[in-house]
C-alpha positions as CSV (number, residue, x, y, z in Angstrom):
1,X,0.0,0.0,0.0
2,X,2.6,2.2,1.2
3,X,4.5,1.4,-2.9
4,X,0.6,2.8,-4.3
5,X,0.3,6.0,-2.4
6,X,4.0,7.2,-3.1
7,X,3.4,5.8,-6.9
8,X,0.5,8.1,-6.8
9,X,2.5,11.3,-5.8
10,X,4.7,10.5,-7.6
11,X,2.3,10.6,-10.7
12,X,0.8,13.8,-9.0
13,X,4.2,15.5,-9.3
14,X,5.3,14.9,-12.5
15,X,1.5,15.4,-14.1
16,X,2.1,19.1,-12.3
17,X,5.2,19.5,-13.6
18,X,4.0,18.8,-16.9
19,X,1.5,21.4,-16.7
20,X,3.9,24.3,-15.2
21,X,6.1,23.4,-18.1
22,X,3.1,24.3,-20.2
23,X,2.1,27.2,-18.9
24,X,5.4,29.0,-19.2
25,X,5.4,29.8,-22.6
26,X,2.3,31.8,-22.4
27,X,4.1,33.8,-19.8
28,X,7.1,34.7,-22.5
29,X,4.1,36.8,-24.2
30,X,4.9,40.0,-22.4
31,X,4.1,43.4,-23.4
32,X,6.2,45.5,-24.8
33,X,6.8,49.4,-25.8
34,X,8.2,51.5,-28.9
35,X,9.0,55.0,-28.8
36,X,9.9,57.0,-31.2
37,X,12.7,58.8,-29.9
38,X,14.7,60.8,-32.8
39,X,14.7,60.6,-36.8
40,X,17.5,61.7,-38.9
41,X,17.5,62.4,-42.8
42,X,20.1,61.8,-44.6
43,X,18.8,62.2,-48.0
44,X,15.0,63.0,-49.3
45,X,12.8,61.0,-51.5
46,X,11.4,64.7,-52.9
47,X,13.5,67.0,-54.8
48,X,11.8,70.4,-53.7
49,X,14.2,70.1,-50.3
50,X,11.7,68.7,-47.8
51,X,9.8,65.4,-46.9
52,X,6.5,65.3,-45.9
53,X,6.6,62.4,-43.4
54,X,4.6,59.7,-41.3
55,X,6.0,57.5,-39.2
56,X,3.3,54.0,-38.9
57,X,3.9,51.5,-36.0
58,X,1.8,48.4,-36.4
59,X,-1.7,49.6,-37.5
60,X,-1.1,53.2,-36.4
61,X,-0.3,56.2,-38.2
62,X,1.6,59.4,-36.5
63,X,2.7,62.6,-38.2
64,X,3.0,64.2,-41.0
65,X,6.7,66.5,-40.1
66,X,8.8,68.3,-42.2
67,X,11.9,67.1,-43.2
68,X,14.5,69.1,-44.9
69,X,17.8,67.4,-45.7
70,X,20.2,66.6,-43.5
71,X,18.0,67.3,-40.0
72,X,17.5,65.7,-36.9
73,X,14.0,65.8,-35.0
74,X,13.7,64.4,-31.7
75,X,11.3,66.3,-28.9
76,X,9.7,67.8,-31.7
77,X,8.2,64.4,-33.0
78,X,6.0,64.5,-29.4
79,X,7.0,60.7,-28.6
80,X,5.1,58.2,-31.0
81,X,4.8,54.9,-29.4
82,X,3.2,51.7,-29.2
83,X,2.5,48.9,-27.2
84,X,3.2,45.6,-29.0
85,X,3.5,41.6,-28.2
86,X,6.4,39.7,-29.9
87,X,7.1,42.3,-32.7
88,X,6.1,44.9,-34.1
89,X,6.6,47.2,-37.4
90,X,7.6,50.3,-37.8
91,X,7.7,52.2,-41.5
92,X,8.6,55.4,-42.9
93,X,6.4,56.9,-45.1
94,X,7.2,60.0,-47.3
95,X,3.6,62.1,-48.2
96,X,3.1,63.6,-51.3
97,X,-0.1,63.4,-53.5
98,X,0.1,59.7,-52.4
99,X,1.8,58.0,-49.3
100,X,4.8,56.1,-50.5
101,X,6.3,53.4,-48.0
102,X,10.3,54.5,-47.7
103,X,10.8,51.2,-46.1
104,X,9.6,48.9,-43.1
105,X,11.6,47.3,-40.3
106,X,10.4,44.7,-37.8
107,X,11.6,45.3,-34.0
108,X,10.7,42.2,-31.5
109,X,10.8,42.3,-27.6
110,X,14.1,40.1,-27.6
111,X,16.2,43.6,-27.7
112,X,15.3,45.9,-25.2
113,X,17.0,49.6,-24.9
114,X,18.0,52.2,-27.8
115,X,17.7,51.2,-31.5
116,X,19.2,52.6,-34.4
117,X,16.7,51.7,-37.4
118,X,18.2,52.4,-41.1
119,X,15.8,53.3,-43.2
120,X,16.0,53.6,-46.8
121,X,14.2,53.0,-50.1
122,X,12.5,55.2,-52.9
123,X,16.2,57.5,-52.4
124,X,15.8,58.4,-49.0
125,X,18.1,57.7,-46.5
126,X,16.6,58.3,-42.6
127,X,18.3,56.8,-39.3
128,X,15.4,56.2,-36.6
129,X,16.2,56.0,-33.0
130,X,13.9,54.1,-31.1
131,X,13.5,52.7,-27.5
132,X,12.0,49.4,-26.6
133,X,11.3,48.8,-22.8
134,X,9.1,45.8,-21.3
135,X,5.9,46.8,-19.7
């Protein structure tokens, strides 16, 4: 009898263990935040001497800011940010008649502190500064 009962804790334990081994990856699904903190251009996608730009992280949309060549905003851009799970993505748009993507980079919750994003496409250049902290 005394084989049966420790047999049965014994069962007990590892079935518990099994489920705490389970239940830990839901746990790894933490929340996360992007700011903004800074864009630099480097070179424009317009030729009249300025960018119209947004700045989209996951679904949302912030801006529009003027960008002439060669500047650096930082408080000016008031903070975009974004709460996000596993990753999220931020892209630079450039607004003229029609929103043109610049390009698109995906940041995950695996680095946390200050990015430096390089974004470039349609012949703009822009560096992106962004901070990622863990809710």
């Amino acid at each position: 009898m005394r084989y049966l009962t420790r047999a049965a804790a014994l069962a007990f334990a590892l079935t518990a263990g099994a489920v705490a081994v389970t239940a830990a990856p839901a746990q790894a699904n933490h929340v996360c935040n992007l700011e903004v903190v800074s864009l630099t251009s480097w070179e424009l996608n317009d030729n009249d001497g300025n960018d119209e730009i947004k700045i989209g992280l996951g679904d949302d949309i912030y801006g529009p800011w003027d960008m002439p060549d060669n500047w650096l905003r930082n408080a000016s851009l008031g903070q975009p940010d974004e709460d996000f799970v596993g990753s999220i993505d931020v892209t630079l748009y450039e607004q003229d008649l029609t929103r043109q993507t610049i390009d698109t980079d995906t940041v995950t919750c695996n680095i946390l502190g200050n990015l430096t994003l390089s974004l470039d496409g349609r012949g703009a250049i822009y560096d992106m500064v962004v901070n990622v902290t863990e809710r």
